[in-house]
N, C-alpha and C positions, 0 to 999 in steps of 0.2 A: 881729170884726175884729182882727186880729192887732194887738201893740203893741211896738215895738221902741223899748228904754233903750240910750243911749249912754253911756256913762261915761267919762272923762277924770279922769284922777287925775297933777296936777303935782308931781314931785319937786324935794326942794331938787337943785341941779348938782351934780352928783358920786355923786348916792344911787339913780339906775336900775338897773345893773346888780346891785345889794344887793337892789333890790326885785325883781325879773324871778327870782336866784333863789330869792327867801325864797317868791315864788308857786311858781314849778317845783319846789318841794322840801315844804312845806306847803300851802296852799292848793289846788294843783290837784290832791292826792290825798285832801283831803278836800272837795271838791267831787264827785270821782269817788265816791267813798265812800257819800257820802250819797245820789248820784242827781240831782245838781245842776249837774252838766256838762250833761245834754240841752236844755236851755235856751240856752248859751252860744255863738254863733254867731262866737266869735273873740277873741281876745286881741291889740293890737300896740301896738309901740314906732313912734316917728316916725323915718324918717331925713331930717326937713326940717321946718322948724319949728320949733316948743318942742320940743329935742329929751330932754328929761325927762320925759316924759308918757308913761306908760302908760293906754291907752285899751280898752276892750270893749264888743264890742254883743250883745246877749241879746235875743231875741224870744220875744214869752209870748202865750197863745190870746187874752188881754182883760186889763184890768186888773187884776179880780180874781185871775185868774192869776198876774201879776206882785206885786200884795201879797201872795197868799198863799206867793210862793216865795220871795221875801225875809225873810215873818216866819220860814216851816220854817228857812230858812238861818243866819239871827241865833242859832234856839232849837239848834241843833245842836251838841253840846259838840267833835266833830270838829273844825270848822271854828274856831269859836269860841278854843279853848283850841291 
């Protein structure tokens, strides 16, 4: 059974647009890199609400799927560094 992680990540006010490109510019071409985008079913900011929040949902075949693609990710000096 498929298992899908939502993530939410609250910025201090003022610091979104810093984070949105420090991902667009790191992050999502070592994501690509490594093979770890195919997972990733979406990236977004709010326009209503907590509007500092960058949010992503990822779906993975089972859980084991999901732990095992978060530890590959962590150990990836790409991504990491």
């Amino acid at each position: 059974m498929p298992v899908y992680e939502l993530r939410t990540y609250t910025l201090y006010v003022g610091k979104l647009a810093e984070a949105v490109k420090l991902y667009q510019e790191l992050a999502w071409p070592a994501l690509q890199a490594g093979g770890f985008d195919a997972k990733l079913i979406g990236y977004f900011t709010s326009d209503v609400g907590t509007l500092n929040s960058l949010v992503h949902l990822w779906k993975f075949d089972d859980d084991a799927d999901r732990r095992a693609h978060w530890g590959k990710l962590f150990q990836d000096d790409a991504f990491m560094n």
